[in-house]
C-alpha positions in Angstrom: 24.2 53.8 -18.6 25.6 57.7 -19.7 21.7 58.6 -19.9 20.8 57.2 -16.9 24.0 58.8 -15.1 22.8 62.0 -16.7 19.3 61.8 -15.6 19.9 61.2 -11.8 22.6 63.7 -12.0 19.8 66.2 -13.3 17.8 64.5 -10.8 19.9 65.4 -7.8 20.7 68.6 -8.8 17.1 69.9 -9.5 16.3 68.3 -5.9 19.0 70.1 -4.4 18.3 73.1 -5.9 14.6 72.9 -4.7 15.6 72.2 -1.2 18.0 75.1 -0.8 15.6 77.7 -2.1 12.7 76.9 -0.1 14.7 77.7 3.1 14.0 81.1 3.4 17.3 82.1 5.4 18.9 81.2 2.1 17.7 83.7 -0.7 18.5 83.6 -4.0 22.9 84.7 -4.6 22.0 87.6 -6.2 21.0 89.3 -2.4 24.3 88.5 -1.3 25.6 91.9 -3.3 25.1 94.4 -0.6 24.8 97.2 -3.4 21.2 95.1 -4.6 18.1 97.1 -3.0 15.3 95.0 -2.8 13.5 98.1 -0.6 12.0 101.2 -2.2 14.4 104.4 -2.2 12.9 105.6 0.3 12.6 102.4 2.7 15.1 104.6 5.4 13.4 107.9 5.4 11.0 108.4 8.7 9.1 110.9 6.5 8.7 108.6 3.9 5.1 106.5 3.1 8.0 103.8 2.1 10.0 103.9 5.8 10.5 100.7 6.6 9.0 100.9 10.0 5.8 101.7 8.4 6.5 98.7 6.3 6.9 96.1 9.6 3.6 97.6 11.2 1.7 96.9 8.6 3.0 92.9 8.4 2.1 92.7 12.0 5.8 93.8 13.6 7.2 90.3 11.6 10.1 91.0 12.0 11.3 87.2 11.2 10.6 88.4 7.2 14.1 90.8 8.2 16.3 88.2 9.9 16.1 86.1 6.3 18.1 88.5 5.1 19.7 90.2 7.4 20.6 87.5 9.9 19.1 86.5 13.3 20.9 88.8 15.1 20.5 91.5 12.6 24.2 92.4 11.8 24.0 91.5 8.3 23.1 88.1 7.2 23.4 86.6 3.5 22.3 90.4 2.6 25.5 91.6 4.2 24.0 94.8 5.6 23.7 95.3 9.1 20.4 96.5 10.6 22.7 97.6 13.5 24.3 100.7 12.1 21.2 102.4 13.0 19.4 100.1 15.6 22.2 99.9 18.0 21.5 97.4 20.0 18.6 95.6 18.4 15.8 96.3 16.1 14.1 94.1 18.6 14.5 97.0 21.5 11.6 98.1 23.3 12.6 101.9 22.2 12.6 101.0 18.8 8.9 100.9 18.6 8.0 102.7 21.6 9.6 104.7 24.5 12.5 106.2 24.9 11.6 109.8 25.2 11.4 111.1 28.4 12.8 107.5 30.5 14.4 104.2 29.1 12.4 101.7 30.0 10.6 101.4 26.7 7.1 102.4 27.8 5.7 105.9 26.2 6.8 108.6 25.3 6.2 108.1 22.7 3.6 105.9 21.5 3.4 103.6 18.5 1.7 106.3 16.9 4.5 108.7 17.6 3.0 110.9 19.7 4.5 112.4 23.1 2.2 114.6 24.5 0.1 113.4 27.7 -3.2 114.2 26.0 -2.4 110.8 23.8 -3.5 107.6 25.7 -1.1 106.0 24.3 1.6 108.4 26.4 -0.4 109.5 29.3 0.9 109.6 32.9 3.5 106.9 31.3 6.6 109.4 32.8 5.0 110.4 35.8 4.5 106.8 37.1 7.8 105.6 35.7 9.5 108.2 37.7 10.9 108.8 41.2 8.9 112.0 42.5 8.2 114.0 45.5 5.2 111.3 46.4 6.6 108.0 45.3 9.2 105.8 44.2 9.2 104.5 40.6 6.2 102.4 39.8 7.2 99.4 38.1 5.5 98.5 35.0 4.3 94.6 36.2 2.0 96.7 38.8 0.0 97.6 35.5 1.4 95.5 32.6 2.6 91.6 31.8 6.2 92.6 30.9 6.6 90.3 27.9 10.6 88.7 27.7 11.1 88.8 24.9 9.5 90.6 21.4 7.7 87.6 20.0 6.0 86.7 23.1 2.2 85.9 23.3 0.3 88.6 24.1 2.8 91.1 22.5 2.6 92.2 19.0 0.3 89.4 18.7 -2.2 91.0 20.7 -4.7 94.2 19.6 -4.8 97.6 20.5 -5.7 99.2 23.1 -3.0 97.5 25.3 -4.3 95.1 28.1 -3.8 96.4 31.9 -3.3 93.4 34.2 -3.0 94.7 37.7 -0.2 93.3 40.4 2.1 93.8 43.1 1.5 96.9 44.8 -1.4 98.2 43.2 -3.5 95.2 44.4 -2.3 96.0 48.1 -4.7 94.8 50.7 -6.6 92.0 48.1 -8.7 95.1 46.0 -9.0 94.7 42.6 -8.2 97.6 40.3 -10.4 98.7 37.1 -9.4 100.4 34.0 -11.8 102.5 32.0 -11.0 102.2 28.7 -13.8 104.8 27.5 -13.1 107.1 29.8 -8.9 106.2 30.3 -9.8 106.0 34.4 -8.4 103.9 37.1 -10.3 103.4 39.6 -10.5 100.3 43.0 -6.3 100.7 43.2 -4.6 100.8 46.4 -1.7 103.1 45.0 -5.2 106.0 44.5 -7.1 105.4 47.8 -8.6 102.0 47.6 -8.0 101.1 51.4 -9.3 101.0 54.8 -7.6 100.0 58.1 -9.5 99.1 60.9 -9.2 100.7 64.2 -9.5 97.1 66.1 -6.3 96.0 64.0 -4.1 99.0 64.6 -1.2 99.7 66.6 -2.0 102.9 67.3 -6.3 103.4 67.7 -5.9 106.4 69.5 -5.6 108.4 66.6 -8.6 107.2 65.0 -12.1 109.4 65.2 -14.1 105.9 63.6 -13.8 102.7 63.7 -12.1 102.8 60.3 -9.4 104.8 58.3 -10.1 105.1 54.6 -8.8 106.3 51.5 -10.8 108.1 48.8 -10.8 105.3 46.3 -10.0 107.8 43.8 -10.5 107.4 40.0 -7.7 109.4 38.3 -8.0 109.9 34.6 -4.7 108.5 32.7 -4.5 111.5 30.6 -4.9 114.6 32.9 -2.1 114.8 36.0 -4.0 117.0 38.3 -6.8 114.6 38.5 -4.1 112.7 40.8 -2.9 116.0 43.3 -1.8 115.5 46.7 -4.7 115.4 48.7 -6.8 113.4 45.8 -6.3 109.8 46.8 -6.7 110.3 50.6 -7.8 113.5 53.0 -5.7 115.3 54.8 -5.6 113.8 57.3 -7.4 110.6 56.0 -11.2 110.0 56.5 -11.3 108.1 60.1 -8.1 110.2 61.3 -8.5 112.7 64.1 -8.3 116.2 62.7 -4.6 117.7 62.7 -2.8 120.7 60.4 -1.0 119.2 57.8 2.2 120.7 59.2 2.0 118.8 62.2 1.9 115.4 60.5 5.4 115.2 61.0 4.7 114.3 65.0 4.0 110.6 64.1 5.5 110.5 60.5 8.6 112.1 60.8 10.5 109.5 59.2 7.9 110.4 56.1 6.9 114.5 56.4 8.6 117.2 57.4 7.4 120.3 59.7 6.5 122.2 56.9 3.9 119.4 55.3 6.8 118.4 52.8 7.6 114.2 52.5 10.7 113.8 52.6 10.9 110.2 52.1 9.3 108.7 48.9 9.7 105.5 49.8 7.9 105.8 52.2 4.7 106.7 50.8 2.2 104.8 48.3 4.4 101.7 49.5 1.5 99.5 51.4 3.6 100.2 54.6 2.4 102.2 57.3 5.1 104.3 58.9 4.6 105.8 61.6 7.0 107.0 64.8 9.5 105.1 63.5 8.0 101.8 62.8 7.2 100.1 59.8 4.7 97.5 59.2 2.4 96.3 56.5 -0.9 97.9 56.1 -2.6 94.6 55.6 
């Protein structure tokens, strides 16, 4: 009776011990000494082959392998050191990997490669687009991108570079449908560059009209070089179809948009798939 007693003790024990370990949130006791360095020396220098980041990149941005140790939420775990002392709000942050540079949305500069200049296509007209300018409002980053929720999901760090542009909202104003160049980092067929024509028989106000249509140039910006976007780029001044006026007296029908001197004075009020004009606004399509 003592052996078998002994035996199924053994038994349960050995079972038990089994279990626990192969729940990876539970490591070994000997991690729970936060002076034990599983990581190279180096594992928090940026410099360093051995940075950490460098590490995470190349298992595929998993960061799941860090929350066995470090917790779920990062702030220390079974490994009682806290991932937070240095990512403040979450490793998990859309500037940890990229972004952050010049704006705080998370989109480049920089890039995952770390670079900031526009010349990268990873970091492009990222800013300009991003930001509220003489010509435009902020353009938000679902007109180009599927915004994942959050960093796990599909189509995120699952998915291969280069990124994926899916087109919405404004840029596919009036039904178009936008193209990206990869090869040659273009964007061409967009409403926000010229893709658009109004028709004479639909407008409210034909007389201006020297054809039957108005037009846009349908321009095809390259991502990497700003001046190939210039005022005057994605539509004429006036537009092709518009009866011929100085730009300076654009302000006699868009006042609520241009100044006397040529100068918009509104950006909301432009690249918005509104027309504004006296001071109505209505949509172009």
């Amino acid at each position: 009776m003592k052996r078998s007693l002994v035996f199924g003790v053994l038994f349960l024990s050995t079972l038990t011990l089994v279990f626990n370990c192969s729940k990876t949130k539970d490591p070994v006791s000997a991690n729970r000494n936060p002076g034990l360095s599983v990581h190279p020396e180096a594992f928090l220098e940026p410099g360093s082959a051995d940075f950490h980041g460098k590490t995470i990149a190349a298992n595929n941005w998993n960061l799941a392998v860090c929350q066995e140790c470090h917790g779920t939420d990062y702030s220390g775990g079974i490994a009682e050191n806290s991932c937070l002392t240095c990512h403040e709000n979450s490793p998990e942050d859309c500037v940890v990997c990229h972004g952050g540079t010049d704006n705080i949305t998370g989109a480049p500069p920089e890039d995952l490669a770390g670079n900031t200049d526009v010349s990268a296509r990873g970091v492009g007209m990222h800013t300009i687009h991003l930001t509220e300018s003489s010509l435009s409002t902020a353009i938000a980053c679902q007109s180009c991108h599927v915004v994942p929720n959050t960093f796990n999901a599909s189509g995120h760090i699952d998915s291969n570079l280069p990124v994926e542009l899916t087109f919405s909202g404004l840029a596919l104003t009036g039904g178009v449908n936008p193209a990206w160049d990869t090869n040659n980092l273009t964007c061409a067929n967009s409403y926000c560059h010229g893709n658009w024509s109004l028709a004479k028989s639909e407008s409210r106000s034909g007389f201006i009209y020297s054809e039957d249509n108005m037009t846009g140039n349908n321009a095809s910006p390259i991502w990497t070089d700003a001046t190939s976007a210039a005022c005057g780029t994605c539509h004429g001044l006036p537009p092709n179809g518009h009866n011929p006026f100085a730009l300076t007296a654009c302000f006699t029908c868009h006042g609520t948009v241009i100044d006397a001197n040529g100068t918009i004075i509104d950006s909301t009020k432009h690249i918005n798939g509104m027309v504004n004009v006296f001071s109505m606004e209505y949509p172009m399509f």
